[in-house]
N, C-alpha and C positions, 0 to 999 in steps of 0.2 A: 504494500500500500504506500501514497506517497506521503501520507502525514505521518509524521514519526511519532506521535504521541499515540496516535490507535493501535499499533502496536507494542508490549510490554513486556519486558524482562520474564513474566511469571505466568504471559497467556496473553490475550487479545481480550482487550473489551467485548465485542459483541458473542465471546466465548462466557463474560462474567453477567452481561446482561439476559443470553442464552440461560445460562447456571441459574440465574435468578427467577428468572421466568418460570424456570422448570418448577419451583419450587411449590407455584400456585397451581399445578396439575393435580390436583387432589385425586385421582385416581389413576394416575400415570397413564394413559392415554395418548399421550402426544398433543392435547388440547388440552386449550386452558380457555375457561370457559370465565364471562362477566362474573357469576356467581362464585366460580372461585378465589377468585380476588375480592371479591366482598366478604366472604365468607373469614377471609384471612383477619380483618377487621373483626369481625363478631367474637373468632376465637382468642383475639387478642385481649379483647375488652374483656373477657368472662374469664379467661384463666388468667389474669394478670387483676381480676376483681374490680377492673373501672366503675364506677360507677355508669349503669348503663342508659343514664338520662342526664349525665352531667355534658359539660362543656367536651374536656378531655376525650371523653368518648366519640360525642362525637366529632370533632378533631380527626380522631381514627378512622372512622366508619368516612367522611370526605377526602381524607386520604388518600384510602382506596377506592372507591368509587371514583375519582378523579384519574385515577392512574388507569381501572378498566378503564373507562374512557379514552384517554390517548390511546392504551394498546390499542383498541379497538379499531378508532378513529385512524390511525396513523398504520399499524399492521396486522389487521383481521377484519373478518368480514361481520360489521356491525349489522348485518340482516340476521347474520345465525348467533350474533351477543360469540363468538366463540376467535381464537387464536391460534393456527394452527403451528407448534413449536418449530418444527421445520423451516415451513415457509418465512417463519417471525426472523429466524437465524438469516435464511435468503436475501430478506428485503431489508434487513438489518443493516447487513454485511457491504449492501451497496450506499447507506445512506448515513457516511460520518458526522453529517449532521444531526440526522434519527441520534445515534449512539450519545452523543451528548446531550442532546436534550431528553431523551429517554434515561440516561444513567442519572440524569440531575432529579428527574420525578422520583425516580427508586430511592433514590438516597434521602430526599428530603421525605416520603412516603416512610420509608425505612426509621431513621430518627426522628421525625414525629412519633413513630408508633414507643420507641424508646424512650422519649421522653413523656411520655403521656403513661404508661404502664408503670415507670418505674418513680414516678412523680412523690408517691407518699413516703419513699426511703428519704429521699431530701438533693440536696442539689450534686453531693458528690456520690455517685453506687460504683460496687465492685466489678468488675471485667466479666463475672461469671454469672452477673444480673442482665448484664448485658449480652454476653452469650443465652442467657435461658430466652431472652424473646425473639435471638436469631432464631433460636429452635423454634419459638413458635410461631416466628415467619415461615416454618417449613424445611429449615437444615435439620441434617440426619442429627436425633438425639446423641448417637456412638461418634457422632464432630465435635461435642462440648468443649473439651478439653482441647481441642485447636482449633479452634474458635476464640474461646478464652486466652490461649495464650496469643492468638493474632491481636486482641484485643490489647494487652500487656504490654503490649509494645513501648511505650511511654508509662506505665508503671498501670499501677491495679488499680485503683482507683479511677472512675471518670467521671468529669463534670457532665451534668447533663444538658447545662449551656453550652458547650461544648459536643454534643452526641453526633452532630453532625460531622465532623471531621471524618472520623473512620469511613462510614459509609460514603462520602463525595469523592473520599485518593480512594478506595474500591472502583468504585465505577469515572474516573478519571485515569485509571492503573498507573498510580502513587504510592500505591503500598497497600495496607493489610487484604496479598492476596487470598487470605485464607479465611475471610470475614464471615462467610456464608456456611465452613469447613473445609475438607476435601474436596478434590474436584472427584 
């Protein structure tokens, strides 16, 4: 490719935003469907205890709705609400400008969801609080622990004014390639 930033030391962007994608496949499938991306939001809010009529929540639940949306809008076919992963990688791969503007939704979608879940520990949580909501973004539980330590990276503790950093050098490929776990 001719931009030297879309390709990275540790993989290709449209390889992490592919990975990430996947992760809203609630039945592995190959598709990823409106509902499951919304759905990502509901499970957020309930096993992380949000209050499910507050602000924070929903915060979450626009989130993601807002991000179906662009998937949709920009690489799936919004007649059948669906995304086919494949094709998402395809049309991804041709459009450098898709890849940044799509990696900037995931990431601020992504630390919202972390600072909204993890809100009542207080302004600074541990690396492995912040791992537990990658997971229930949908990374494999048996990734915690590299996850956690991708997180570690500048020590255990993170602000959560701060939450956005990790997730933006991810889908910028800046660093914590292992944000999400294993590839």
């Amino acid at each position: 490719m001719d931009n030297p930033g879309f390709v990275t030391d540790d993989g290709n962007l449209v390889g992490r935003l592919t990975r990430r994608v996947r992760l809203f496949d609630s039945n592995s499938d190959g598709v990823v469907r409106r509902r499951d991306v919304v759905a990502t939001a509901e499970r957020l809010v309930r096993g992380f205890r949000v209050a499910p009529r507050s602000i924070g929540a929903e915060r979450v639940r626009a989130a993601y709705e807002m991000l179906s949306l662009a998937l949709l809008a920009e690489f799936g076919d919004p007649a059948r609400d669906e995304v086919v992963v494949d094709r998402f990688a395809v049309a991804l791969a041709r459009s450098p400008a898709g890849v940044a503007r799509l990696g900037r939704r995931v990431a601020e979608a992504d630390a919202l969801a972390v600072r909204e879940c993890l809100a009542p520990i207080g302004e600074q949580v541990k690396a492995e609080h912040v791992a537990e909501v990658v997971v229930a973004l949908g990374a494999h539980p048996g990734h915690l622990a590299v996850i956690q330590q991708a997180l570690e990276r500048d020590g255990a503790l993170i602000r959560l004014s701060a939450a956005d950093r990790p997730f933006a050098e991810h889908f910028a490929g800046s660093g914590y390639p292992h944000l999400y776990g294993r590839p």
